[in-house]
N, C-alpha and C positions, 0 to 999 in steps of 0.2 A: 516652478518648484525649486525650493533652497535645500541642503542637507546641511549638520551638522558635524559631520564627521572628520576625524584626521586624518588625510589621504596625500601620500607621497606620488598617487598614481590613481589612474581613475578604475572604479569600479564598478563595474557593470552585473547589478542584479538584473535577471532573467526567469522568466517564468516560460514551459512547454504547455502547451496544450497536445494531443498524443492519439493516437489512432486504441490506443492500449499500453499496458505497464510490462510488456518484454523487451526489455532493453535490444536485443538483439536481434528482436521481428518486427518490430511497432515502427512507425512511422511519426514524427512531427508534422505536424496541421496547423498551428499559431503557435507562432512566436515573441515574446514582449521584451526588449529590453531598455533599462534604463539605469545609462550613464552614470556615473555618480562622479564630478571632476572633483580635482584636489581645491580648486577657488573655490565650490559652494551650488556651483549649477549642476541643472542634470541634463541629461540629454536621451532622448527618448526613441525607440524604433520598435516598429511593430512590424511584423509580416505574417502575410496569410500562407500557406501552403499548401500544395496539391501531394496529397502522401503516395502516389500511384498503387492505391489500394483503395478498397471501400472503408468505411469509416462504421467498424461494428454497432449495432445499435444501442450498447447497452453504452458504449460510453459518450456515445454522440446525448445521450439523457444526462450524462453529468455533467458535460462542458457547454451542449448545446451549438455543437457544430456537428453541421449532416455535410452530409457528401455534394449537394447542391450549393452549398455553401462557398466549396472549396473548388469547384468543377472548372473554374477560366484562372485558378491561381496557379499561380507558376513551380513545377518541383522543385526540393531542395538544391537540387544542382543547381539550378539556374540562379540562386542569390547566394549559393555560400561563401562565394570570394566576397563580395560584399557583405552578408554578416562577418566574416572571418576579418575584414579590414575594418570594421565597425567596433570590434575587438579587441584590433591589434594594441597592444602594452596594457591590456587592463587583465587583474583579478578579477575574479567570480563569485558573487553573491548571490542567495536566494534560500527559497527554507522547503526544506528537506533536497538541494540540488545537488550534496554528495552522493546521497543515495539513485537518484534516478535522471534528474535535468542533465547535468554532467554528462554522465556515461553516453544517455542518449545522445545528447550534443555532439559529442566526440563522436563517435560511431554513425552520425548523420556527416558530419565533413569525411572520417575518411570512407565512405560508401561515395561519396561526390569527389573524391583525386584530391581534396583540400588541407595542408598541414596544418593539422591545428593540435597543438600539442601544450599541454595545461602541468606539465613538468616543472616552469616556472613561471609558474601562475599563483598567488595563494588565495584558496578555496576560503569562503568563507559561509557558513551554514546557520541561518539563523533557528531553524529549527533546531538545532544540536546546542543552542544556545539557550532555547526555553525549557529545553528538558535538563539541562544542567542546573540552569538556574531556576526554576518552579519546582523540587520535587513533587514526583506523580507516588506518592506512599500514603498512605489510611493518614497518617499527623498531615499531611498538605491536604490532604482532601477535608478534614476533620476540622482544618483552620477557615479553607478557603466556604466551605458551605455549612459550617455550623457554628464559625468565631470563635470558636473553643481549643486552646492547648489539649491537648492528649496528655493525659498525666497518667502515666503507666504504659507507656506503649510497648510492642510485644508481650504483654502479659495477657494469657486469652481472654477475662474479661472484660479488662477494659476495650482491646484491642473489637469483641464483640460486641458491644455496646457504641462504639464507637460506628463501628458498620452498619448498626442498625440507626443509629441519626442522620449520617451522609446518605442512605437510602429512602429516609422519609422526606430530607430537605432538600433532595432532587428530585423529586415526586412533586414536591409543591413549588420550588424554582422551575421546571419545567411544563406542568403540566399545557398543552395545548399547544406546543412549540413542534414544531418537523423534525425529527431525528433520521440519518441514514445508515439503513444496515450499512456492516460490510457486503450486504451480495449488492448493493446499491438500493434499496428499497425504499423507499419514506413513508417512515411511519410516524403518527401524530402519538407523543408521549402523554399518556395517560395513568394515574393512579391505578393498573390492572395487569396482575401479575402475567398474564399470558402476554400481553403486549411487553411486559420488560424483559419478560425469557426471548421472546426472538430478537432483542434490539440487543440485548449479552452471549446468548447463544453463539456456541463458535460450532464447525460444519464436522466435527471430530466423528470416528463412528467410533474411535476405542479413548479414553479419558488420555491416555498419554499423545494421542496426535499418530501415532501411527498410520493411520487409516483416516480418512478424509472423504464428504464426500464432494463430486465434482459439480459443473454447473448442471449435470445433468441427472443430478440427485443419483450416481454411483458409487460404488465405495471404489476407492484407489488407494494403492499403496504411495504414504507421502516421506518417504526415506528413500535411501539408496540407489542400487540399479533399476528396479521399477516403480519408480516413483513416477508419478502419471499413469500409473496403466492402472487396466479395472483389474480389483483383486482377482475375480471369481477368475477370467481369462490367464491370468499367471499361474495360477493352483490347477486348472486344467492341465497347461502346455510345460508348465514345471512342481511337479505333485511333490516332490523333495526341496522345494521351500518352504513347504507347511511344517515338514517333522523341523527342517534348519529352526524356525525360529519359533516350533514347539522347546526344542531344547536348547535353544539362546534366549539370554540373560534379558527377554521382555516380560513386561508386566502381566501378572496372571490376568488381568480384563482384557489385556492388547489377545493375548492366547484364545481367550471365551469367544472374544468376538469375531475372531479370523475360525476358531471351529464353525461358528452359526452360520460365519459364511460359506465356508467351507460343509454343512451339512446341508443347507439349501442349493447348493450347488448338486450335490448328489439326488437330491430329493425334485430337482429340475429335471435332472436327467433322466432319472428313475419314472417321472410324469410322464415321460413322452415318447416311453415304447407301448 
């Protein structure tokens, strides 16, 4: 394999495969990288690895590595100085690797005693590159699945009309094709409103995101101090967060919805004397 690129120094696009997306707890399980030299060749390395962890199930379904998989492959430790020397004088390529390959990278060499330090290194993101360059706006979408300029755009009806043809001509561009939620799910896209509410559906319990629910279908607070915890449990162990953000600057739905909780919570309690 040839590239065309101008390269004063070689570039090394890398892709993680991941036990999970917590930068700070997850583990790397496979890893791909390939070379990119300033002559035109690439150069290629792959390695398996043992995350010394089990390998949750939900994402061993995305990537398709199970824990048997990985069970005679060797930990991080044991090859970082050699990926790290695999490395050595190259930039960083991959798409979306600012936000998540990176970090993890990093944070796997220094958990293994390895300097690897990307201060002068230049990053380069090609995912950052198709959202710049593709806009994702109702005129890009309008263009790309209906071939039609948007003539009035921001103005509500055109701007409605417009949303109602990019909704019919992905209805019929996809119909029968596999789509995955965000919770990970596949569902087959079909012409049928219920199946396109749970493939847009976001996990929200109050419209502005306050309130979320988890994987285990709970409501959590998804701001501040208790972000992660189940609401009803905060409003119990701290009953003067409800009036706080009764009378802080949130949306009267985010308020409606944290009462219902907050009355079911009592009406729990009131059940089971």
């Amino acid at each position: 394999m040839t590239h065309q690129l101008i390269l004063k120094k070689p570039l090394a696009f890398f892709d993680l495969e991941t036990t999970g997306i917590n930068i700070a707890k997850d583990r790397i399980i496979d890893i791909c990288i390939m070379k990119a030299m300033p002559g035109g060749e690439v150069v290629s390395k792959t390695q398996r690895v043992h995350p010394g962890m089990p390998i949750p199930l939900e994402s061993s379904m995305i990537h398709g590595i199970y824990d048997d998989d990985v069970k005679d492959a060797p930990p991080f430790k044991s090859v970082a100085r050699t990926l790290s020397q695999f490395l050595e004088g190259c930039d960083l390529a991959g798409f979306n690797c600012n936000r998540f390959d990176v970090p993890l990278l990093v944070e796997e060499f220094l958990r293994a005693n390895v300097d690897f330090d990307v201060k002068n290194r230049r990053l380069v993101d090609a995912q950052r590159i198709f959202h710049l360059m593709e806009p994702r706006n109702l005129s890009a979408a309008y263009k790309f699945y209906c071939d039609k300029e948007l003539i009035g755009a921001h103005g509500a009806e055109a701007d409605t009309l417009a949303s109602l043809e990019v909704l019919n001509a992905q209805v019929q561009r996809y119909h029968g094709r596999v789509a995955r939620t965000d919770g990970g799910q596949d569902v087959v896209f079909e012409n049928d409103i219920d199946m396109l509410h749970s493939l847009t559906a976001n996990t929200n319990v109050d419209l502005a995101g306050r309130m979320v629910l988890n994987d285990k279908g709970e409501e959590v607070f998804n701001f501040g101090k208790h972000k992660g915890m189940s609401v009803m449990e905060v409003l119990k162990k701290e009953p003067s967060f409800y009036d706080w953000m009764l009378k802080g600057e949130f949306p009267l739905d985010t308020k409606r919805r944290l009462t219902e909780i907050r009355l079911r919570m009592f009406s729990h309690v009131n059940g089971k004397r």
